[in-house]
C-alpha positions in Angstrom: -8.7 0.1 -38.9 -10.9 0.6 -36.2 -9.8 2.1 -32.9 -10.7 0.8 -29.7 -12.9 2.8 -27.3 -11.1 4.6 -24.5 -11.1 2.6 -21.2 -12.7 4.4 -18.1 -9.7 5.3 -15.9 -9.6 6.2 -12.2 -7.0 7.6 -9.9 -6.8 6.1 -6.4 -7.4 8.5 -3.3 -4.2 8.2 -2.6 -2.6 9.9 -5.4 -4.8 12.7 -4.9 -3.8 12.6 -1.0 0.1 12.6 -2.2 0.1 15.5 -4.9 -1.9 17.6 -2.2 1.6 17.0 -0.1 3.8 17.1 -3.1 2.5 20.1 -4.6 1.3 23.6 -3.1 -1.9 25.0 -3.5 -0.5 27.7 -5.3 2.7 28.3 -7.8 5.6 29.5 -5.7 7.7 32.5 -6.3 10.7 30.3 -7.4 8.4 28.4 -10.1 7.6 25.5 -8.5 4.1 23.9 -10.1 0.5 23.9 -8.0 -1.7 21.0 -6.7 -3.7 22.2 -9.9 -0.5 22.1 -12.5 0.0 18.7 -11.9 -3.9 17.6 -11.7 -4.7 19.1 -15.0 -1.2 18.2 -16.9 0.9 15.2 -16.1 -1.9 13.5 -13.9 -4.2 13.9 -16.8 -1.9 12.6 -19.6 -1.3 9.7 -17.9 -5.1 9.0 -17.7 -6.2 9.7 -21.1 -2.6 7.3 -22.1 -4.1 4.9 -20.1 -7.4 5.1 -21.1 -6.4 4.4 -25.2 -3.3 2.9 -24.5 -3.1 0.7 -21.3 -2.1 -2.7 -23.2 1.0 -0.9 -25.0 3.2 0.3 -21.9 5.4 -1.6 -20.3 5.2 -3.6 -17.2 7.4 -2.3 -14.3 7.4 -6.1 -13.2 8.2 -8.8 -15.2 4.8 -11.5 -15.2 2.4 -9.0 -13.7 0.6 -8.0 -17.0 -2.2 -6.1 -15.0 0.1 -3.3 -13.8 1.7 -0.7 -16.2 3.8 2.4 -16.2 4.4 5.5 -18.0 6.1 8.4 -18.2 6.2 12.2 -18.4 8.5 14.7 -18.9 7.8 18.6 -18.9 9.5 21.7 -18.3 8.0 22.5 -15.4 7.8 18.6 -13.9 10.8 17.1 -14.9 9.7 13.6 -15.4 7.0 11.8 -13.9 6.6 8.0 -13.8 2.6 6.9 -12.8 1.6 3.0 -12.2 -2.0 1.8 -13.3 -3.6 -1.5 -12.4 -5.8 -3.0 -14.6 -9.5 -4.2 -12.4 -11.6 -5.1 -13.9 -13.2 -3.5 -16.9 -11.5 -0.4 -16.0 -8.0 1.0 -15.0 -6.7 2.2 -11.8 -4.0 5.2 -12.0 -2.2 3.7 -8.1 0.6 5.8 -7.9 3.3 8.0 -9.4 7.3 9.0 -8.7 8.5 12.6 -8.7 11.5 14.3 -7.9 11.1 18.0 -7.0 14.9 18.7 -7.3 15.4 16.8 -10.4 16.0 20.4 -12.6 18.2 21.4 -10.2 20.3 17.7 -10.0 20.6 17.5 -13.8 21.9 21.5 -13.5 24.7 20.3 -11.5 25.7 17.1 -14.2 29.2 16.9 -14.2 29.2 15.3 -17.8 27.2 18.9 -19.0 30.7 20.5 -18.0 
C-alpha cells in the first residue's frame, strides 16, 4: 500500500512566543527542560505526527474536522497536548497545554499510597 506524502506543517508565532515564556533558555539545576528541549522533542513530534498523520487524531471538538489534537508524554515533559488546524493544503500546529508541576502533582497521588 502506498503511503501518503507528509503534509507541510507550520507552528504559529505564538507557540514559539509561549515556550520562550514556558521554558528557560537553559536547563535549570532542578531539571527543568530548556526553550531548546521542548523545540527539538515534543514540539517536533507533534509536527512530523501531524505531518503523516493529521486525518487520524482526534478532534478536540465535536463537528470541527479541521482542528486536531495530540499528545505527548516524556520523562522530562510529563504530557503535552498540541492543537493543529488544517488551512489549506498544509497544517497549522496553533497551540499546546503543559503543566510544569505535573511530576510533582502525580508524586503526591493519594491512590500511589
Amino acid at each position: 500500500m502506498a503511503q501518503d506524502l507528509p503534509r507541510e506543517v507550520t507552528v504559529a508565532t505564538r507557540v514559539f512566543s509561549q515556550a520562550r515564556e514556558d521554558f528557560p533558555a537553559h536547563r535549570t539545576d532542578d531539571g527543568r527542560p530548556s526553550y531548546s528541549d521542548f523545540r527539538d522533542g515534543p514540539l517536533e513530534a507533534a509536527r512530523l505526527f501531524f505531518a503523516r498523520r493529521f486525518d487520524e487524531a482526534p478532534t478536540p471538538e465535536p463537528g470541527l474536522p479541521s482542528i486536531r489534537q495530540w499528545d505527548t508524554l516524556s520523562k522530562i515533559f510529563g504530557p503535552v497536548f498540541f492543537y493543529a488546524l488544517a488551512v489549506a493544503q498544509r497544517i497549522e500546529i496553533i497551540s499546546y497545554e503543559y503543566d510544569p508541576d505535573y511530576w510533582e502533582t502525580i508524586g503526591d497521588d493519594p491512590a500511589e499510597e
